[in-house]
KEKOLVEX-570286 format. One line per 10 residues: for each residue x, y, z of C-alpha. Coordinates in nm, 4 decimals, always signed. Layout:
X Y Z; ...
This chain:
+0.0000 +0.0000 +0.0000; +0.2992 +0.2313 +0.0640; +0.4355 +0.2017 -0.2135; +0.0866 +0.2883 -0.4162; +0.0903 +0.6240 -0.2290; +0.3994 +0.6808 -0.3280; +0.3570 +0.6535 -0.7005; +0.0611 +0.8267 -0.6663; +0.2480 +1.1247 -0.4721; +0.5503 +1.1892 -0.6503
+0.3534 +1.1095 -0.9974; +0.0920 +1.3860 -0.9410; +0.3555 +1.6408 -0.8412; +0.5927 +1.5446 -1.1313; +0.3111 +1.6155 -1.3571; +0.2173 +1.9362 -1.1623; +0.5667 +2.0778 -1.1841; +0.6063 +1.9719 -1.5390; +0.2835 +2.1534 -1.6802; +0.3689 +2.4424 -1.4609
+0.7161 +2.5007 -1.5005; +0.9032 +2.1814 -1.6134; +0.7142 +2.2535 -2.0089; +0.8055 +2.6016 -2.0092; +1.1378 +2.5495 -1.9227; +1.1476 +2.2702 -2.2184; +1.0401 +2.5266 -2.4789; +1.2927 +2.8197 -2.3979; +1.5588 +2.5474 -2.4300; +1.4073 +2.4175 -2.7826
+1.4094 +2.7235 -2.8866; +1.7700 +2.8287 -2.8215; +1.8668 +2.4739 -2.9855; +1.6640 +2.5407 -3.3220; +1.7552 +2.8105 -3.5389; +1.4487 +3.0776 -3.6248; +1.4820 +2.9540 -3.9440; +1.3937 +2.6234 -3.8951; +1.1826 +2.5725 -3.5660; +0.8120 +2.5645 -3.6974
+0.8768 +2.6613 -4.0636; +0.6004 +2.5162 -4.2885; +0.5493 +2.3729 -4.6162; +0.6509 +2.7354 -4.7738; +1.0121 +2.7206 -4.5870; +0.9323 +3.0736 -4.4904; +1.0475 +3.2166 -4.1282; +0.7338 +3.1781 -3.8577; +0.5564 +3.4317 -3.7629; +0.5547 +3.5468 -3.4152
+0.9159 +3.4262 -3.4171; +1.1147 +3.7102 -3.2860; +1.1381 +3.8109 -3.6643; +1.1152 +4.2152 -3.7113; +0.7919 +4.2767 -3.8369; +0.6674 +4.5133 -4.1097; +0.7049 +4.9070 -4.0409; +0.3836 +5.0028 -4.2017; +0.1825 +4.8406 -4.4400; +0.2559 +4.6248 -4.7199
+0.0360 +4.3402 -4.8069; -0.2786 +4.5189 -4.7476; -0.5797 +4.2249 -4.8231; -0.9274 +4.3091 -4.7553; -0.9853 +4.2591 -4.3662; -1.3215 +4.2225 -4.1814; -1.3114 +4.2937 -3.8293; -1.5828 +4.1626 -3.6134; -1.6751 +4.2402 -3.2927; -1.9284 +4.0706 -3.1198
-2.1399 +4.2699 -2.8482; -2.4218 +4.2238 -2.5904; -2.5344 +4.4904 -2.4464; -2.2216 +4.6561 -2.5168; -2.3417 +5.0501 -2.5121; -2.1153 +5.1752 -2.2763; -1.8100 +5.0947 -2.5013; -1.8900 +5.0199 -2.8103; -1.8272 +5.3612 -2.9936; -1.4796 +5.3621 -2.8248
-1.3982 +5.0260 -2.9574; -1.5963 +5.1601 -3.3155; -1.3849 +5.4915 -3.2792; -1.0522 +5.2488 -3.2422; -1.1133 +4.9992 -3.5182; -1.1484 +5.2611 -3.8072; -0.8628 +5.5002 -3.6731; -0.5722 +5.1867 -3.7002; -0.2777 +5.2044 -3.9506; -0.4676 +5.0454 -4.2618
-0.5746 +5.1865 -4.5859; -0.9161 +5.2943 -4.4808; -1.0952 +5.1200 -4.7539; -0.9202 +4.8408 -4.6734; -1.1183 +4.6967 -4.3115; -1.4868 +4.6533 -4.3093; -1.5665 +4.6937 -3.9538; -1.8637 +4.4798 -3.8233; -2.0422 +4.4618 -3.4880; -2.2422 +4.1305 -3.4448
-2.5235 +4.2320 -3.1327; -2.6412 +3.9065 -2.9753; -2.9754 +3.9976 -2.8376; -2.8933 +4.3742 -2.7586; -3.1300 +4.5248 -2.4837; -2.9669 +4.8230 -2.4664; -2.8462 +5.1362 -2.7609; -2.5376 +4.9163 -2.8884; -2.6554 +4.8922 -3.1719; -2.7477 +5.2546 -3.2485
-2.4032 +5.3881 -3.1338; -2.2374 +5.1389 -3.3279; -2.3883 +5.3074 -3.6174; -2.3595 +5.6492 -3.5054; -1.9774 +5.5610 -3.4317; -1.9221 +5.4949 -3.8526; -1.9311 +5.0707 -3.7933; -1.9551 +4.9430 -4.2244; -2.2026 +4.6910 -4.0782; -2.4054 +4.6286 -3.7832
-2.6090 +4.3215 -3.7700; -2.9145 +4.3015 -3.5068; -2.9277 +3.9576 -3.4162; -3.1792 +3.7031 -3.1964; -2.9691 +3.6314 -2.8473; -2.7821 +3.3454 -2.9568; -2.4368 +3.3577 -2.7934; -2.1138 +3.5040 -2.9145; -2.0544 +3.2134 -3.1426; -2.3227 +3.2369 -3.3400
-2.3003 +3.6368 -3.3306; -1.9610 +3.5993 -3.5036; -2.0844 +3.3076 -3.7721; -2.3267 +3.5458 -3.8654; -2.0949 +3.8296 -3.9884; -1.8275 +3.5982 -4.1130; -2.1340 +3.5156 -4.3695; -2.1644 +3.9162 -4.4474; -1.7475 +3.9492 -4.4511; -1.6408 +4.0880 -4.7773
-1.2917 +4.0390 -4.6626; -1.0223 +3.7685 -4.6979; -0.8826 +3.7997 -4.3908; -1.1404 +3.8127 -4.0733; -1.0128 +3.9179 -3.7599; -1.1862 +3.9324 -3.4313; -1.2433 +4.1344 -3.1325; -1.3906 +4.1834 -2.8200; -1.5833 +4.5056 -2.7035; -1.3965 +4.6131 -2.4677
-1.0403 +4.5434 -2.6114; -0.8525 +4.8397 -2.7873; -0.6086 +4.7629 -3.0521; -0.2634 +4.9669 -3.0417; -0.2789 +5.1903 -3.4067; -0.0445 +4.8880 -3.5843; -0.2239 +4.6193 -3.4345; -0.4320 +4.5591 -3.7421; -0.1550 +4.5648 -4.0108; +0.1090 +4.3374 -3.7765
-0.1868 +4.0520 -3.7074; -0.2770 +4.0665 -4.1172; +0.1166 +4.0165 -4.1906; +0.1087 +3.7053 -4.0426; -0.1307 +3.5321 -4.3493; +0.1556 +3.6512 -4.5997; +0.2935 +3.3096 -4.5006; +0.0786 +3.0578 -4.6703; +0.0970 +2.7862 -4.3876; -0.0613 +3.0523 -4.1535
-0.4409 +2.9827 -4.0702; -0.4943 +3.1336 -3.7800; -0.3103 +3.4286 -3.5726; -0.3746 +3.5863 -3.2277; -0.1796 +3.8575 -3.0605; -0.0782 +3.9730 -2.7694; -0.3332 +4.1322 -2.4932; -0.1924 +4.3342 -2.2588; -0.4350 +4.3755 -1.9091; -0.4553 +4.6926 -1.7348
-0.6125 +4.8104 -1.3896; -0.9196 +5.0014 -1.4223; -0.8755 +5.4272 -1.3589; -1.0887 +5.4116 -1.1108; -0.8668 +5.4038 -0.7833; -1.0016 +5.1085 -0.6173; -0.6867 +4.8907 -0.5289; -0.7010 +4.5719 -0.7183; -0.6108 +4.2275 -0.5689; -0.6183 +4.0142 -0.9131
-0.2729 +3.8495 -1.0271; -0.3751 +3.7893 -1.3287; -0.0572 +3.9800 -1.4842; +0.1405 +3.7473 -1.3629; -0.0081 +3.4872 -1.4709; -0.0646 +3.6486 -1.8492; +0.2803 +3.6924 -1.8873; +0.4249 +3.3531 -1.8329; +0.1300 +3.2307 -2.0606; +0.2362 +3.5048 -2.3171
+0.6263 +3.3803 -2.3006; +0.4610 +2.9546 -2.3348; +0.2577 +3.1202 -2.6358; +0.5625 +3.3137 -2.8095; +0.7799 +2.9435 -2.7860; +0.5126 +2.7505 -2.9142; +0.4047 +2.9332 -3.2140; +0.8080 +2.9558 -3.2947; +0.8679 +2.5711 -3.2812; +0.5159 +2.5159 -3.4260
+0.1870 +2.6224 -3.3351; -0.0254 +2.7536 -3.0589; -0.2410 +2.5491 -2.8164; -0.4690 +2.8526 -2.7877; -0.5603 +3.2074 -2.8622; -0.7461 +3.4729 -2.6573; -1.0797 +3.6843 -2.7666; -0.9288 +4.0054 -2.7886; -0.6887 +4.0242 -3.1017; -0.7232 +3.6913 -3.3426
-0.7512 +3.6583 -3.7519; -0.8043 +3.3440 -3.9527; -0.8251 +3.2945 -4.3373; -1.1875 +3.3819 -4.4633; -1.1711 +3.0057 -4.6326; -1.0451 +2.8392 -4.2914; -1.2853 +2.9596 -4.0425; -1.4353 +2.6879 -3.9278; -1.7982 +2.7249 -3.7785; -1.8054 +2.5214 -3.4313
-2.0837 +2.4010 -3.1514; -2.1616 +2.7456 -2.9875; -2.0796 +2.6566 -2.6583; -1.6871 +2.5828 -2.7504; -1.5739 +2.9191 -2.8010; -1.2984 +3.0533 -3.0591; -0.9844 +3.0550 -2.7792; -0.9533 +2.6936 -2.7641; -1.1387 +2.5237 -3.0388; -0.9568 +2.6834 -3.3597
-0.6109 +2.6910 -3.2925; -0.5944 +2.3006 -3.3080; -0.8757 +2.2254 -3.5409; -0.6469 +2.4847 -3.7738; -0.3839 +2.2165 -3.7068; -0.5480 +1.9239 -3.8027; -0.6604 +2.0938 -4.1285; -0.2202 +2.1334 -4.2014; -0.2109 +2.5075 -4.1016; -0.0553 +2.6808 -3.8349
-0.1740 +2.8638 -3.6007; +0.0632 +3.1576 -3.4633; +0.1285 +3.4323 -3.2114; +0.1811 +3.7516 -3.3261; +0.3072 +3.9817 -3.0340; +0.3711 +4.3127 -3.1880; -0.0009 +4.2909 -3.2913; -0.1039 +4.4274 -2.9433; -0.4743 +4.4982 -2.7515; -0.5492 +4.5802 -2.4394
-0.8723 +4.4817 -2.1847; -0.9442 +4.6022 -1.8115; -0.8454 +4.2863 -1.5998; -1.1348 +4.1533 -1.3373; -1.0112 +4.3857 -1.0645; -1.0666 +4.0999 -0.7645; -0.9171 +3.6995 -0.7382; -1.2496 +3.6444 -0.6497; -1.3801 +3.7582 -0.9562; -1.1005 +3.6072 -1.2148
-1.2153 +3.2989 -1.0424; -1.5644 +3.3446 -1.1685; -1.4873 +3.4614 -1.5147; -1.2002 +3.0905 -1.5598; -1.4985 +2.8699 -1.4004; -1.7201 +3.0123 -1.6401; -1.4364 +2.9503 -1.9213; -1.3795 +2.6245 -1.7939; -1.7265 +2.4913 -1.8577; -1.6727 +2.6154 -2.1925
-1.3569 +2.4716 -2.2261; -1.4231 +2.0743 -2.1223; -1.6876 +2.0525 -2.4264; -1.4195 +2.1256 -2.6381; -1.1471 +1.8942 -2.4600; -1.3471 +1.5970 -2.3885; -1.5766 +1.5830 -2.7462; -1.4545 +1.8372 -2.9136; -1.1703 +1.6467 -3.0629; -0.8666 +1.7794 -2.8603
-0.7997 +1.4430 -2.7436; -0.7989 +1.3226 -3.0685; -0.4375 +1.2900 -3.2071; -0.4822 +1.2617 -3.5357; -0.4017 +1.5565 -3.7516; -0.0772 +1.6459 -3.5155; +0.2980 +1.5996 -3.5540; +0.3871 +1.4400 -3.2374; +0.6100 +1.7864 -3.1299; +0.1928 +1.9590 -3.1516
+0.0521 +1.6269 -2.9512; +0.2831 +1.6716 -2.6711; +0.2462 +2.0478 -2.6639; -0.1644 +2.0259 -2.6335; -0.0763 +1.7662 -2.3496; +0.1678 +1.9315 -2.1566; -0.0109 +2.2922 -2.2058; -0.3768 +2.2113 -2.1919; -0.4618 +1.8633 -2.1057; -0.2286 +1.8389 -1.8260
-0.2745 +2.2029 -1.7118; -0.6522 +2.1671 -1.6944; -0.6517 +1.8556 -1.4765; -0.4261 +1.9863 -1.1947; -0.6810 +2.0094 -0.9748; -0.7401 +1.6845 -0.9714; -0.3984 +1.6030 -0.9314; -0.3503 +1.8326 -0.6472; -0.6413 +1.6427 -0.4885; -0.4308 +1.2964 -0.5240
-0.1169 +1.4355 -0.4169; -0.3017 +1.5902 -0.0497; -0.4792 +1.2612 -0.0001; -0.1934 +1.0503 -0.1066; +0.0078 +1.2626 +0.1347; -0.2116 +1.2383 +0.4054; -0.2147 +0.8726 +0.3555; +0.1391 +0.8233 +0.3663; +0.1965 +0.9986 +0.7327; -0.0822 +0.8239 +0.8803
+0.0700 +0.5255 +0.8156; +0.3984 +0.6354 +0.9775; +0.5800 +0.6498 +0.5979; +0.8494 +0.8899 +0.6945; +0.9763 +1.2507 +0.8127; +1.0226 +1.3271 +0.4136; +0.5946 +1.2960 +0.3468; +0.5585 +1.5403 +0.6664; +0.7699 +1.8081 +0.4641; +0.6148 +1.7513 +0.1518
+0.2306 +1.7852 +0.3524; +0.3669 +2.0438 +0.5488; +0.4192 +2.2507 +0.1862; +0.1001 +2.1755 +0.0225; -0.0783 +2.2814 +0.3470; +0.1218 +2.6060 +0.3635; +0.0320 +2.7109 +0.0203; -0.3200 +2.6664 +0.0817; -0.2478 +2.8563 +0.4086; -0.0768 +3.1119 +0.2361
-0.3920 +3.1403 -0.0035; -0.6723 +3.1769 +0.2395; -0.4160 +3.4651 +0.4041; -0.4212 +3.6204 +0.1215; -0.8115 +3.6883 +0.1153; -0.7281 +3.9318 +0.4193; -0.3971 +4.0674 +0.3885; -0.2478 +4.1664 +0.0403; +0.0984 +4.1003 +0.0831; +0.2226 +3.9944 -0.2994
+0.3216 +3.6531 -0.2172; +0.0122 +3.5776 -0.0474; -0.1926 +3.6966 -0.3130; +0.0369 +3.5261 -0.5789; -0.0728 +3.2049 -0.3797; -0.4368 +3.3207 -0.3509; -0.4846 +3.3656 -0.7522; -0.2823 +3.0129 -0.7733; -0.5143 +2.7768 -0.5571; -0.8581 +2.9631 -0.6971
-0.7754 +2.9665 -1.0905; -0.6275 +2.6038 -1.0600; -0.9389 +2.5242 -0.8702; -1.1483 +2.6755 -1.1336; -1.1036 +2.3902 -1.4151; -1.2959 +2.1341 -1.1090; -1.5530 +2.3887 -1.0840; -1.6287 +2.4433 -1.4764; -1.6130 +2.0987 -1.5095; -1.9071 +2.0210 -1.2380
-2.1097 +2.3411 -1.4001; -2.0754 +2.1342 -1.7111; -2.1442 +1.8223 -1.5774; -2.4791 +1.9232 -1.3629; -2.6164 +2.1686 -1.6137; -2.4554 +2.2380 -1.9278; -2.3408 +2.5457 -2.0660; -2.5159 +2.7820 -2.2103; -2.4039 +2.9492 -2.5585; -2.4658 +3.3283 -2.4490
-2.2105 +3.5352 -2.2135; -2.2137 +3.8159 -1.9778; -1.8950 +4.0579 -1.9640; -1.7106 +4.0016 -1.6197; -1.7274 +4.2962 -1.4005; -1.5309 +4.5293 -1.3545; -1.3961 +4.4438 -1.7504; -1.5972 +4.7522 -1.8646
């Protein structure tokens, strides 16, 4: 029996370490071993994009570009993000700009129109999927590129993302979001920086050896011909970068094609908007068909495991490791498993201090126990009640 717990132990925390440190610290050495050149070049033989490369200085291939941005009950930023979208670095009659309303209650729709949007489609409350399938089929463009509401694009954003297609292995291409405290003096608590940026560095090393394992809603483009209309529950992030893959395209990070959001302001509330991800995102990992090798290179298979499978079950495998634990010093196993129970229950110390005093580390901790706890908790919202397609913007995120 011992020796069970054992395995069980040190197998859970080698796979914890690995998808939380041990994979990132794979890629940055991959990536010094490959040459640019070579790591992740496609069919064309062409340098990757997203691959430290310099990347154009204003525009040059120019293709006609839809942007979409899909809104419910948007009102109170939708002109801004309008106002943004026709003022970037493109040839004006170039973009088409597009907002999608999904069931608008509110004036979004008439200060989208007031604010100069090309096209602004008043649409039955169907979810955000189904918002943006519905102006991909009015997109005069080849290129469609996507956006939240409440995102703003940096002037060059537009022509930077767009570069990325000149390579003909390109599909799909996300850049970089960037997420800022709201003005509005309160003192927020969220970590999510931290955690954005070590995601951002995975992303940048993945799309240079081969292709991202996932995108973000804020600043993303695929081929008009390659979108690829999915179950409107599984949302854009997750479900196109890989189904790109399997089609033989890549899908890349671009990050001098920057955005910016206002980050949920509270732990508490970054833990509501990931469980409410999360029971988006096990549709998509469990029959959606990111479990289904076929259509990788083994390199892609490993990244999806390491980087998403793995990464969404560590709850679960922090649960094994604490019981495990537990186990192992009730049955007398050794001074060694009261050190290693001693450190799991001092992070989860260190996290419930860190809901009253807001000393970095302790919040650090905090936003570590509740956002790895928030894959269990999507997955039981999925489980008891399904999701449903539509969305509500987090708060605070406006």
């Amino acid at each position: 029996m011992r020796t069970a717990l054992e395995i069980v132990l040190w197998v859970s925390i080698a796979l914890i370490v690995w998808t939380q440190v041990g994979y990132g610290l794979a890629l940055a050495l991959l990536a010094r071993i490959l040459r640019p050149g070579v790591a992740g070049a496609g069919r064309s033989g062409r340098r990757p994009a997203g691959a430290g490369a310099d990347p154009h200085e204003g525009p040059g291939w120019t293709p006609r570009v839809s942007l979409i941005v899909a809104a419910h009950d948007e009102e109170a930023v939708i002109a801004e993000k309008v106002a943004n979208a026709l003022a970037l670095d493109y040839p004006r009659e170039r973009p088409q700009v597009i907002v999608a309303c999904d069931g608008c209650t509110d004036e979004t729709a008439a200060r989208a129109r007031a604010a100069g949007a090309d096209l602004v489609l008043e649409l039955p409350r169907g979810g955000k999927i189904r918002a943006q399938d519905a102006a991909v089929e009015r997109a005069e463009g080849e290129i469609v590129a996507f956006s939240d509401a409440n995102a703003l694009w940096e002037q060059d954003a537009l022509c930077r993302l767009v570069s990325a297609f000149e390579d003909p292995d390109v599909g799909y291409a996300c850049g970089q979001v960037r997420f800022v405290q709201a003005s509005d003096g309160a003192q927020a608590t969220s970590q999510e920086g931290v955690y954005w940026r070590y995601e951002m560095a995975l992303r940048q090393r993945e799309s240079r050896l081969s292709s991202i394992t996932a995108g973000n809603g804020a600043i993303y483009a695929t081929r008009r011909d390659s979108y690829i209309v999915v179950d409107p529950i599984m949302g854009h992030d997750l479900s196109l970068p890989f189904k790109i893959v399997k089609r033989g395209l890549r899908a890349v990070y671009v990050p001098q094609a920057r955005a910016s959001e206002k980050m949920v302001p509270s732990i508490e509330g970054e833990l509501a908007r990931k469980r409410r991800m999360m029971s988006h995102t096990w549709p998509i990992v469990l029959r959606g068909g990111m479990l289904s090798p076929r259509g990788y290179t083994v390199g892609y298979a490993l990244m999806v495991l390491s980087h998403r499978v793995l990464r969404y079950s560590t709850p679960f495998l922090h649960a094994l490791a604490l019981a495990a634990n537990v186990a192992l010093v009730a049955i007398g196993a050794g001074v060694l498993y009261m050190a290693t129970l001693a450190l799991q229950l001092a992070l989860l110390a260190a996290a419930a201090l860190g809901g009253a005093l807001r000393a970095r580390v302790l919040l650090i901790a905090r936003h570590y126990v509740l956002t790895t706890l928030s894959p269990a908790l999507g997955l039981w919202d999925w489980l008891r009640h399904g999701t449903a397609a539509s969305w509500e913007a987090a708060e605070g995120t406006r």
